[in-house]
C-alpha positions, 0 to 999 in steps of 0.5 A: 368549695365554689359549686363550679369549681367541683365541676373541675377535673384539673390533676385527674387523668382519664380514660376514654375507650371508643374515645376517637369518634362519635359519643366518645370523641365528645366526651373526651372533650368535655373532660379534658376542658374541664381540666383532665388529662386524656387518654384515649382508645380506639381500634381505628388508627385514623380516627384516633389520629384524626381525634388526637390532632383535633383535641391537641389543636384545642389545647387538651392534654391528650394520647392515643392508645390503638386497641380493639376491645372487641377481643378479651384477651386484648382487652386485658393487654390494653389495660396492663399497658395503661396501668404501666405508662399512665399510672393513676388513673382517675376516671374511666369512661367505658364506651365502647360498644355496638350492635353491628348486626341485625339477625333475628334470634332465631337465625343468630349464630352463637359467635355473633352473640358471643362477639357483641356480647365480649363488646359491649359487656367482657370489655366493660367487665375487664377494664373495670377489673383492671382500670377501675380495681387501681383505683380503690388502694388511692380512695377515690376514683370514677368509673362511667359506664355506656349503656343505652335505653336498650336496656330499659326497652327492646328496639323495635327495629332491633333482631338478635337481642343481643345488643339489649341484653348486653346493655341490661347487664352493663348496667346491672354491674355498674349497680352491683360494683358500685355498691362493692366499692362504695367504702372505698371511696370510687363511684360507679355509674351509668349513662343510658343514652337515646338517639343520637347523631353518632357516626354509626347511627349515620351509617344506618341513616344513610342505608334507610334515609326515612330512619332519622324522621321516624326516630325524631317522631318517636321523641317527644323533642322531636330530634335526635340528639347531637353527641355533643349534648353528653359532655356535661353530663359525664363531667358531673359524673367524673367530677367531685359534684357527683360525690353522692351518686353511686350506682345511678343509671341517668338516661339521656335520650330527648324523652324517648322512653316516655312514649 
């Protein structure tokens, strides 16, 4: 097979959960241009309205399913209703997450630990469950999952740690599923994006506007990263190009954990 031609996701459906704005959005697009049908979630009508006529107007097979993952027991709703409308389901992208808050550990109350760890880690653990088990009866299957350089690194900014330690369990289970589901043929990695331009770094930015040139100076390319720039990265990794990675977290972040 042509190398380009193992970059083609054409006949493979996908799951995008945070798929309407920011990293998600983009990663949504990549895929679908390369081939794939979308599904897309998120809890926003709006955004998802919004990003399901942009993606539309490119030419990409898309739907919208409007959920918040924040919630286990909708999570779990959400994936019995993907497995029931769009069976199968080849690749799963689980994106969604944040932090949203930013109380010291000593002053955290334990429902907010509790809420962002259920986002950015019960949903993860969930959708795999469901989305990702689907997969493994068919033989084949790509499971991406969003963590962040927080959980190679404690942000200076940060308080609560709770954003970190989530994002270090993430991918410690993508390392432990990946190597249960190795045999049968799905593939099981993991993103660790650096700074990028997303929607909610936007609204920290505009809350404390030197935060953008104090970032970009800690990042030896010297700028934040435009969330388009994760688009071929997660198209390798749902592709047959990435059949021999499993269980790699692949940190995109400007060479921000070099300094």
């Amino acid at each position: 097979m042509p190398v380009l031609d193992q970059f083609s996701l054409k006949g493979r459906r996908a799951v995008i959960t945070g798929g309407s704005r920011g990293l998600g959005l983009e990663m949504a697009r990549a895929l679908g241009e390369a081939g794939a049908e979308l599904i897309i979630v998120g809890s926003d009508a709006g955004h998802l309205q919004g990003a399901t006529a942009e993606l539309a107007t490119a030419g990409l097979q898309i739907h919208a399913v409007q959920a918040d993952l924040s919630s286990p027991a909708a999570t779990e709703a959400l994936c019995e209703r993907l497995l029931g409308d769009f069976p199968p389901i080849d690749i799963l992208v689980n994106n969604v997450g944040g932090r949203r808050i930013n109380t010291p550990t000593e002053d955290l109350a334990l429902e907010d630990w509790q809420r962002i760890i259920d986002l950015n880690l019960t949903q993860v653990f969930l959708c795999t469950k469901k989305l990702g088990g689907a997969m493994l009866p068919r033989g084949w299957g790509r499971v991406i999952n969003i963590a962040s350089i927080n959980a190679l690194w404690p942000g200076k900014a940060m308080r609560g740690r709770s954003y970190e330690t989530s994002k270090a369990a993430v991918a410690m289970f993508t390392k432990a599923v990946a190597a249960d589901w190795a045999a049968h043929g799905v593939t099981v990695n993991c993103i660790a994006p650096g700074p990028f331009l997303t929607d909610a770094n936007q609204r920290w930015i505009r809350e404390r506007p030197e935060f953008q040139a104090e970032v970009a100076a800690s990042i030896p390319m010297g700028r934040w990263g435009d969330p388009k720039e994760i688009g071929a990265l997660v198209v390798y990794l749902a592709s047959e190009a990435s059949s021999y990675m499993t269980g790699s977290m692949l940190v995109l972040d400007g060479g921000k954990l070099l300094w």
